[in-house]
Residue frames relative to the residue before (quaternion, step in Angstrom):
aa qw qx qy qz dx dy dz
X 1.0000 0.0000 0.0000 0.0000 0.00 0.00 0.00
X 0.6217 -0.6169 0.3880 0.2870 3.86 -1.14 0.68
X 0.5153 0.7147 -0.4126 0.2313 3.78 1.01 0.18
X 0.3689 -0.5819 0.5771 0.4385 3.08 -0.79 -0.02
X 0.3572 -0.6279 0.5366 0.4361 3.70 -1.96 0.32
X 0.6432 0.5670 -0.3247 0.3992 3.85 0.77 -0.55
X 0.8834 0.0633 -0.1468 0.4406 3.66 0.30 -0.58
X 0.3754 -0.7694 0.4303 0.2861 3.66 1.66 0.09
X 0.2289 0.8624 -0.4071 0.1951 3.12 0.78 1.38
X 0.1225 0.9260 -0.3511 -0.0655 3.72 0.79 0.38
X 0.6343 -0.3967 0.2633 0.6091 3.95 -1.31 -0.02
X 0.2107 -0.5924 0.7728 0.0863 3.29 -2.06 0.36
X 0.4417 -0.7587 0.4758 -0.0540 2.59 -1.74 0.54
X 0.1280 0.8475 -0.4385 0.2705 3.90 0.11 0.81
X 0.6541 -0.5953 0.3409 0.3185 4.14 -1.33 0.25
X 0.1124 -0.4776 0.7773 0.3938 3.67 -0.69 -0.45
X 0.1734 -0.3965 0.8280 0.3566 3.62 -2.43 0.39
X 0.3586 -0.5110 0.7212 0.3003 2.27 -2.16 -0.58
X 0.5744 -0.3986 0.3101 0.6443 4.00 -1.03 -0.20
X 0.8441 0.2999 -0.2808 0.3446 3.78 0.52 -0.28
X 0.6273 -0.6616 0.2673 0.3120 3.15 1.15 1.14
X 0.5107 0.4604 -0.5850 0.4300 3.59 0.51 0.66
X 0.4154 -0.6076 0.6728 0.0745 3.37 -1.95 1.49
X 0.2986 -0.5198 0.7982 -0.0591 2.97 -2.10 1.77
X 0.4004 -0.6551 0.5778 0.2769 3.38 -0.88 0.87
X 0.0481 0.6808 -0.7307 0.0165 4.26 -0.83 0.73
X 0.3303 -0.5818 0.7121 0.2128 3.37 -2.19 0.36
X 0.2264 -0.7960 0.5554 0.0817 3.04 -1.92 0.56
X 0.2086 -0.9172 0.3326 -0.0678 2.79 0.37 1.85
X 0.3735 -0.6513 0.4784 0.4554 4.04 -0.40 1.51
X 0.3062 -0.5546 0.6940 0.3421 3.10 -1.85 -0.89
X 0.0054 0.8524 -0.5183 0.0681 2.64 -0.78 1.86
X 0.3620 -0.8096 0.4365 0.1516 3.26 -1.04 1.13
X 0.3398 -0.6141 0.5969 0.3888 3.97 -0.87 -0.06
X 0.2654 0.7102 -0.6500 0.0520 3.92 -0.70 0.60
X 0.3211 -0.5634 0.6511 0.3944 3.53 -1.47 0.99
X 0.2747 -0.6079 0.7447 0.0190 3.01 -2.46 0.83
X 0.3614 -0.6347 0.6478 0.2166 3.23 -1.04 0.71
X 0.0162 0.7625 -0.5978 0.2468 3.76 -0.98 1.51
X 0.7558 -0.4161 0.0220 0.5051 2.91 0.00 1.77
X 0.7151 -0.4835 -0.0094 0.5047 3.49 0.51 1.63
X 0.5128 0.5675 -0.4697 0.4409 3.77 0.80 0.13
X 0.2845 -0.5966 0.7053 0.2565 3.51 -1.91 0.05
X 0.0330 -0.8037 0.5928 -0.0387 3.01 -1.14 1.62
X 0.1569 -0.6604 0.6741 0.2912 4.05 -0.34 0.31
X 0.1844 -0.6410 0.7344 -0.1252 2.35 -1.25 1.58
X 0.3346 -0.6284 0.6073 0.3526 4.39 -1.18 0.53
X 0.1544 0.8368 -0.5224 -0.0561 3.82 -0.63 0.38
X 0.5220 -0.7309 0.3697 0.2381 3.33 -0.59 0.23
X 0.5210 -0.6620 0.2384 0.4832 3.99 0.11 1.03
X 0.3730 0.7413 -0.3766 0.4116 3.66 0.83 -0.41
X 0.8278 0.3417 -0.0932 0.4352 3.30 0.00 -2.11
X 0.7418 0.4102 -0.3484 0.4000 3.66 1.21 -0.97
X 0.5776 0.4605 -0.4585 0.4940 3.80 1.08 0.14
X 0.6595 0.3431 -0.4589 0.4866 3.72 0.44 0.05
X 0.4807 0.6276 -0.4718 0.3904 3.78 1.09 -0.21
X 0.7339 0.5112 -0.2128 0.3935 3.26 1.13 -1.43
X 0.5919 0.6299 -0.1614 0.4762 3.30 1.02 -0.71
X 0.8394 0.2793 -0.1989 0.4217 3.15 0.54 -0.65
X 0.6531 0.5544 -0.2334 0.4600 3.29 2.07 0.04
């Protein structure tokens, strides 16, 4: 499924316009990435979303 495991981010949902303003229904899909994480001294692959793995870095 499209979620993230860390911040439970999933697809949304919303219009294309056109130049004449009429709405197509489109999805907005994160970008999610497989990365292993270290988690309480183990490596786990975890699916995360690019967001979560730059504050992951950052804060490690």
């Amino acid at each position: 499924m499209a979620k993230c495991a860390h911040c439970s981010k999933t697809t949304t949902f919303g219009h294309n316009r056109s130049f004449s303003q009429r709405a197509s229904n489109r999805t907005f899909r994160p970008n999610l990435q497989k990365v292993t994480v270290f988690e309480k001294g183990r490596k786990v692959q975890k699916t995360l979303c690019t967001k979560c793995i730059r504050t992951l870095v950052k804060t490690a």
